[in-house]
C-alpha positions in Angstrom: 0.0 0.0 0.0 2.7 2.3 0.7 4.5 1.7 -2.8 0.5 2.8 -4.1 0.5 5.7 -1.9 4.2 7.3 -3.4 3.0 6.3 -7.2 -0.2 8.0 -6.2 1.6 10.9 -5.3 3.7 10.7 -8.5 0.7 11.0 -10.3 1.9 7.2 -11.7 -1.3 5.0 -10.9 -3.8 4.1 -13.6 -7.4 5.0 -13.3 -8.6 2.1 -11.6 -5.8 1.7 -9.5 -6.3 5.0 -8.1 -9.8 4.6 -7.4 -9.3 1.6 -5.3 -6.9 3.6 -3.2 -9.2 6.4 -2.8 -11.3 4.1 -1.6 -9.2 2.1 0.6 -7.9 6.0 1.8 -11.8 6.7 3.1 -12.5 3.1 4.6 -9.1 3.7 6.7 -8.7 6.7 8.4 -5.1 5.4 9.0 -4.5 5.3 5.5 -5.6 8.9 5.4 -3.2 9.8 7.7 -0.4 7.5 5.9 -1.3 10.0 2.8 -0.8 12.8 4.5 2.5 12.0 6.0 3.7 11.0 2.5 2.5 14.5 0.9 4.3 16.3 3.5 7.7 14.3 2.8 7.1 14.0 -1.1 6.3 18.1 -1.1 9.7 18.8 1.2 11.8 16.7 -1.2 10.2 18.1 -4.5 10.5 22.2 -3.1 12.6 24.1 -1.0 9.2 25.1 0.5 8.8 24.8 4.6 5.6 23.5 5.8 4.9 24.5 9.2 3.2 21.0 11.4 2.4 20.3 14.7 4.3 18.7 17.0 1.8 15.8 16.9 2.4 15.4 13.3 6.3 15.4 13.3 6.5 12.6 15.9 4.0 10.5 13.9 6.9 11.2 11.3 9.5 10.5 13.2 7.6 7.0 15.3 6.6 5.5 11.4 10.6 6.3 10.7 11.9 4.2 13.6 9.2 1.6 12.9 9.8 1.1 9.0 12.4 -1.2 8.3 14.4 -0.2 4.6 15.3 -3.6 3.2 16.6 -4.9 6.5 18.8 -1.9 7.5 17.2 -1.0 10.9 17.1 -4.7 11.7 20.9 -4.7 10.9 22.2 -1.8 12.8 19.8 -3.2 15.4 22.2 -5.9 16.0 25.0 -3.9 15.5 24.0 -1.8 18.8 23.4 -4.3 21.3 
């Protein structure tokens, strides 16, 4: 879903793909929220734009960050650590 999410952003899903994640978005008001995250990071990384969030927002950032493994390296340096 997130892989959807960033090609939805990239405006690089066909129609009916993007319908069924539309809908998936309002079923799932965690997948709203998912969307929204992603905006925010895809619109810092696109612009030299600032976006001014709450503080709520940015640890929901930072928690999903520390919680999303990248092919294996958190698990890694995981182990490294202890």
């Amino acid at each position: 879903m997130s892989e959807k999410i960033s090609r939805f952003l990239d405006d690089d899903l066909n129609y009916d793909e993007t319908l069924g994640l539309l809908q998936v978005i309002t079923e799932q008001p965690e997948m709203k929220d998912k969307l929204k995250r992603y905006a925010a990071v895809s619109h810092a990384m696109k612009t030299n734009d600032f976006l001014w969030v709450s503080t709520d927002f940015s640890m929901q950032i930072n928690q999903e960050i520390q919680q999303t493994p990248v092919d294996g390296f958190l698990q890694i340096n995981k182990k490294l650590l202890n």
